[in-house]
C-alpha positions in Angstrom: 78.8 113.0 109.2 81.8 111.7 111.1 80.4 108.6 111.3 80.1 108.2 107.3 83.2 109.9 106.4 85.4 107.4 108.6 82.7 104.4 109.5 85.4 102.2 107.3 88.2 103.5 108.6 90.4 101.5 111.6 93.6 102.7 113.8 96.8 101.9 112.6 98.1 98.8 113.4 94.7 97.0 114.6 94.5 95.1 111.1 94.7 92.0 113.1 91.9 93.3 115.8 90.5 96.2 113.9 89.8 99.1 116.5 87.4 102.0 114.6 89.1 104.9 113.7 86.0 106.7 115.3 86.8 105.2 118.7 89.9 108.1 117.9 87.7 110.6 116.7 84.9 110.3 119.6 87.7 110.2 122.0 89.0 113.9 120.8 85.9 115.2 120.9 85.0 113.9 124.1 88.3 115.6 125.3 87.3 118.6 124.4 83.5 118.4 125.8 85.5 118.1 129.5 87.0 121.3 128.7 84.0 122.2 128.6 83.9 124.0 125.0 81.5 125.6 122.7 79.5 123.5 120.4 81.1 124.4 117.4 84.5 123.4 119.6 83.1 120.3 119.6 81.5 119.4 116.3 85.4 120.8 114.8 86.6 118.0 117.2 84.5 115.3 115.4 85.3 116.2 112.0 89.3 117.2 112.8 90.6 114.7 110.1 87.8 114.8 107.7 88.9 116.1 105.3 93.0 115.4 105.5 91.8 111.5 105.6 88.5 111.7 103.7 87.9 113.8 100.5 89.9 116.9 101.1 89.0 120.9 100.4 85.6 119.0 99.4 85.0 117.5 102.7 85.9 120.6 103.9 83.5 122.9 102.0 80.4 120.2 102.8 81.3 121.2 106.9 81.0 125.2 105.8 77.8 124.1 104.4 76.3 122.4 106.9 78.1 123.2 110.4 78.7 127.1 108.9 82.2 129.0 109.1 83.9 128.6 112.8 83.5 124.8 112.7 85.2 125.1 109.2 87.8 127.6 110.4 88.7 125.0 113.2 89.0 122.2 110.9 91.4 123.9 108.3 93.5 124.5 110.9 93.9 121.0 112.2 94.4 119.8 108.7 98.1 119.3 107.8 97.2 118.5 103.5 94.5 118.5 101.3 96.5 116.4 99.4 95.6 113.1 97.9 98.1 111.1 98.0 99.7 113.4 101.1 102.9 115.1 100.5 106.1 113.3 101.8 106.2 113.2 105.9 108.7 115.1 107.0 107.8 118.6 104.8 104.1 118.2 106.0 104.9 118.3 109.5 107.5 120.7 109.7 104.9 122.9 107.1 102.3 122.3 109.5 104.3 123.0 112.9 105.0 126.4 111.7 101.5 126.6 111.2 100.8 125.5 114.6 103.5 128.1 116.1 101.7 131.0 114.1 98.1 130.8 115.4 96.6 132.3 118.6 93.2 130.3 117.5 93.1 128.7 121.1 90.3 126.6 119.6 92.4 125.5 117.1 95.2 124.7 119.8 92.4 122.8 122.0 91.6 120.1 118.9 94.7 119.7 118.4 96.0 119.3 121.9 92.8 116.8 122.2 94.0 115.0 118.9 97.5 114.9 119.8 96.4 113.6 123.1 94.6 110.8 122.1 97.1 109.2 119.8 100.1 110.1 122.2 98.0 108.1 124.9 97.7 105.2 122.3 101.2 104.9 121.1 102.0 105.3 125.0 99.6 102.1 126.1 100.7 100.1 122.8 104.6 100.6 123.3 104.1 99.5 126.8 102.8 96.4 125.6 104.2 95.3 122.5 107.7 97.7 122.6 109.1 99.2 119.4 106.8 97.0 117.3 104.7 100.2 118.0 106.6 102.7 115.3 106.0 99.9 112.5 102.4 101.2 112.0 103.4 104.3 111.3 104.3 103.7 107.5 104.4 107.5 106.3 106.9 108.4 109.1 110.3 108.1 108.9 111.1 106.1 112.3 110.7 106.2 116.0 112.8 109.3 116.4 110.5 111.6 114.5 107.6 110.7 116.1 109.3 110.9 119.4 110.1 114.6 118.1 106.6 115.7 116.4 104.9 115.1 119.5 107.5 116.9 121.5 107.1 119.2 119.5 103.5 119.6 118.7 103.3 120.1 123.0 105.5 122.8 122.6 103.6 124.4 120.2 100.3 123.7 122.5 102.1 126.0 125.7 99.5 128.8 124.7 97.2 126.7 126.1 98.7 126.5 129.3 98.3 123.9 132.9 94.9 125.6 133.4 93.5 123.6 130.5 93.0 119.8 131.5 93.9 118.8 128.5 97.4 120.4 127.8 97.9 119.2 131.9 97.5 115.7 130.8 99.0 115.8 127.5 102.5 117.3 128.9 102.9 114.3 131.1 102.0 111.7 129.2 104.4 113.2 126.3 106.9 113.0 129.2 106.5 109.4 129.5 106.5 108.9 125.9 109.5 110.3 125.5 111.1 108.6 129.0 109.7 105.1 127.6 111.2 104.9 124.5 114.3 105.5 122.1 115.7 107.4 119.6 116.1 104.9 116.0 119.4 103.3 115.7 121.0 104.0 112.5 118.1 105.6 110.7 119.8 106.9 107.2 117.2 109.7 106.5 116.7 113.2 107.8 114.8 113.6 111.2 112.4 115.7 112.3 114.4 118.0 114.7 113.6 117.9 118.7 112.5 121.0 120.0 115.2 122.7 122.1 112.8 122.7 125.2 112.7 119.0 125.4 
């Protein structure tokens, strides 16, 4: 099912070299097998942006169907908008940080730590190698400095979780790194996403 529902799909900013988004999909899910998880962990973790990136509260309600109601449960709460187009940037994620801050779902806190993982780790390799070029892919988001700050702050949300999972033990680093590596935007004339007072 993931594999038809984002076969097409590539990471941002590989249009030149087009890297599968699945590749970013297998990857969260095989975060989450190391845990290790439950199945239904796991199957969540292969169909985490299903429906936010293909076909919605439909997409959603054909995972009930077939992988029943804790896989679903999992999934609507790593989904930020069943919108189509998505709402503007900076509303969804502050919307769905609150979200995050409100659940003690520590499955829901394990996909998304995976998920956030994964793409910190890519943004992290790719600035190393091609430097502020990175944030240009990112064409719903504002500028470097709120994605500097959503994944600060999505890590502080993931604390629940804790240095005994493997996960949240490599994620807090390598948001470290991120956050060392880089810079704020210069001159950005829009409203940021606020860094979390922890950071």
């Amino acid at each position: 099912m993931a594999a038809r529902l984002h076969g097409a799909q590539i990471r941002k900013g590989t249009e030149q070299q087009p890297v599968p988004y699945l590749s970013h999909v297998l990857e969260v899910a095989a975060i989450v097998m190391a845990e290790p998880a439950a199945e239904d962990v796991a199957i969540a973790a292969l169909l985490h942006d299903s429906p936010e990136d293909a076909g919605g509260r439909r997409v959603l309600a054909d995972i009930r169907e077939r992988f029943g109601d804790r896989v679903a449960e999992i999934v609507d709460g790593c989904t930020d908008t069943y919108e189509n187009p998505k709402p503007p940037w900076l509303k969804r994620k502050q919307d769905y940080l609150e979200h995050l801050r409100r659940t003690n779902d520590v499955d829901i806190l394990l996909v998304k730590c995976a998920d956030c993982l994964s793409n910190a780790r890519s943004t992290l390799r790719d600035h190393r190698r091609i430097g502020d070029q990175v944030w240009k892919r990112f064409s719903g988001m504002p500028c470097a400095s709120c994605q500097r700050a959503w994944y600060a702050s999505v890590r502080e949300a993931l604390r629940p979780l804790t240095q005994s999972t493997a996960c949240f033990a490599e994620l807090e680093p390598t948001v470290s790194a991120l956050l060392n590596e880089t810079r704020p935007a210069d001159n950005a004339d829009h409203v940021h996403l606020a860094m979390p007072p922890e950071t």
